[in-house]
GUSEKOL-25503 format. One line per field, with one value per residue (C-alpha): residue number from 1; x, y, z; residue in one letter. Coordinates in nm, 3 decimals. Each point is the difference from the previous one (the first is absolute). Example, Ala and Ser with C-alpha at 12.3 -4.5 7.8 and 13.67 -1.06 7.14 Angstrom:
2
resi	(1/2)
x	(1.230/0.137)
y	(-0.450/0.344)
z	(0.780/-0.066)
resn	(a/s)
% end
This chain:
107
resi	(1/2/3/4/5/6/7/8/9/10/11/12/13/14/15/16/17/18/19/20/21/22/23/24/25/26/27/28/29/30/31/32/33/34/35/36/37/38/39/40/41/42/43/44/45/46/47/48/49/50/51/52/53/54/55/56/57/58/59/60/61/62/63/64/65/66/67/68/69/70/71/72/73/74/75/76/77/78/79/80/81/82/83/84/85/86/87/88/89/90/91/92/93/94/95/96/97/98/99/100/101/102/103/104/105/106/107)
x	(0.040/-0.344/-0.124/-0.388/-0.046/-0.368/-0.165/-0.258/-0.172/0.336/0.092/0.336/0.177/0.253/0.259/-0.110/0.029/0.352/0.099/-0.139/0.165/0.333/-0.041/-0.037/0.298/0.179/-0.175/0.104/0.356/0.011/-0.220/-0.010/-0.322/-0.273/-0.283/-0.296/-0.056/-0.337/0.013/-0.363/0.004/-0.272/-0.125/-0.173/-0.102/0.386/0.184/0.142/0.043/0.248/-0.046/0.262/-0.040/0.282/-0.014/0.336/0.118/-0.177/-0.111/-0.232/0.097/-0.238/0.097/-0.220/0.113/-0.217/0.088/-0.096/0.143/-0.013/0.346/0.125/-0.233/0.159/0.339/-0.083/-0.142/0.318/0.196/-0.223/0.017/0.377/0.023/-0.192/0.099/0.386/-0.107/-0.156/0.261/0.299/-0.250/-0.066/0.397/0.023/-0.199/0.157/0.340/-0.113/-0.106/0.319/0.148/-0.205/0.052/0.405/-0.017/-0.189/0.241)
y	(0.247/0.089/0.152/0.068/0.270/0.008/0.164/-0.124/0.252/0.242/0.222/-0.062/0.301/0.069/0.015/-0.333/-0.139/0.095/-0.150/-0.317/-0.029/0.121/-0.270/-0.284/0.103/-0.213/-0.278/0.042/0.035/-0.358/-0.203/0.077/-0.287/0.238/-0.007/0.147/0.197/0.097/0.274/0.029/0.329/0.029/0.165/-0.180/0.257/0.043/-0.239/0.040/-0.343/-0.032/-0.345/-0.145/-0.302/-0.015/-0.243/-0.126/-0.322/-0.317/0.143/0.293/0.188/0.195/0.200/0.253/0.268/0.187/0.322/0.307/0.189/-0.078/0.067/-0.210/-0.295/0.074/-0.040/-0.318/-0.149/0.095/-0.166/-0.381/0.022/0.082/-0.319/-0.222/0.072/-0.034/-0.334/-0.145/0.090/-0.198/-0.267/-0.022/0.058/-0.278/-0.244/0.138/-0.076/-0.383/-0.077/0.093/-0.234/-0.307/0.078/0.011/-0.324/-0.178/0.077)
z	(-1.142/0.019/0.275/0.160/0.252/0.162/0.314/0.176/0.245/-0.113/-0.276/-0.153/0.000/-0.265/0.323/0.107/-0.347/-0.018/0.350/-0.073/-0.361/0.198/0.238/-0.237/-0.232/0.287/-0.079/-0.349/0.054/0.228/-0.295/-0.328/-0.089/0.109/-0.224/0.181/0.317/0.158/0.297/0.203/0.243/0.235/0.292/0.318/0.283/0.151/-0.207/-0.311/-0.196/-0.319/-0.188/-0.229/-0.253/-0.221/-0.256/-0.121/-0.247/0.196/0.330/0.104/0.300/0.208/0.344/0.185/0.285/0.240/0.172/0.151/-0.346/-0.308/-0.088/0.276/-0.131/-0.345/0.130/0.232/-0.299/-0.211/0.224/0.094/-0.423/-0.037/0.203/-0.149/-0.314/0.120/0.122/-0.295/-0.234/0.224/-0.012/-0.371/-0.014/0.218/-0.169/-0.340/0.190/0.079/-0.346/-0.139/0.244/-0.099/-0.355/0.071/0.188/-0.299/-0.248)
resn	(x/x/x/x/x/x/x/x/x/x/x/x/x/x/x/x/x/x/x/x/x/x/x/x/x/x/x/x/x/x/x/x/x/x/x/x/x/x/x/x/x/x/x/x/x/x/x/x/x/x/x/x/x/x/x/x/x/x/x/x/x/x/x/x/x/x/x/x/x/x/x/x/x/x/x/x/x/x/x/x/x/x/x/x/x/x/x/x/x/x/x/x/x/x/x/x/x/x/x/x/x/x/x/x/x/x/x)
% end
């Protein structure tokens, strides 16, 4: 997995580093197909904003999270990701599921 770490308007602090590659090591244990992920931290007057786009076999997923601190925003976004990424793997199990189906019925 590669993975892009970049502030905008914010420094990213070895301790901030570190959270955010602890964070997504969840990710990693749900889906094994990640090839890419980008991480944008920036700084807007009060609110701290943590963007996601994580780029795995056939889809690219992107999630965002605003809050007050930027370790909150890193764990909101952990968590809209963990669920997405849950989500798309039952549904390419899903459709894996069906296709093995069809191919049953036509023999």
């Amino acid at each position: 997995m590669n993975l892009n770490i970049s502030g905008h308007h914010v420094e990213v602090t070895p301790a901030i580093h570190d959270y955010v590659i602890a964070k997504l090591e969840r990710v990693t244990r749900h889906f094994d197909n990640v090839i890419d992920v980008g991480v944008i931290l920036s700084v807007d007057k009060l609110q701290q904003k943590v963007e996601a786009t994580v780029h795995v076999r056939g889809k690219d997923i992107h999630v965002e999270s605003i809050d007050a601190d930027m370790y909150a925003a890193i764990d909101l976004l952990a968590d809209k990701l963990d669920r997405q990424i849950v989500k798309h793997k039952e549904k390419s199990q899903d459709h894996r599921n069906e296709s093995m189906k069809h191919q049953e019925v036509a023999e």
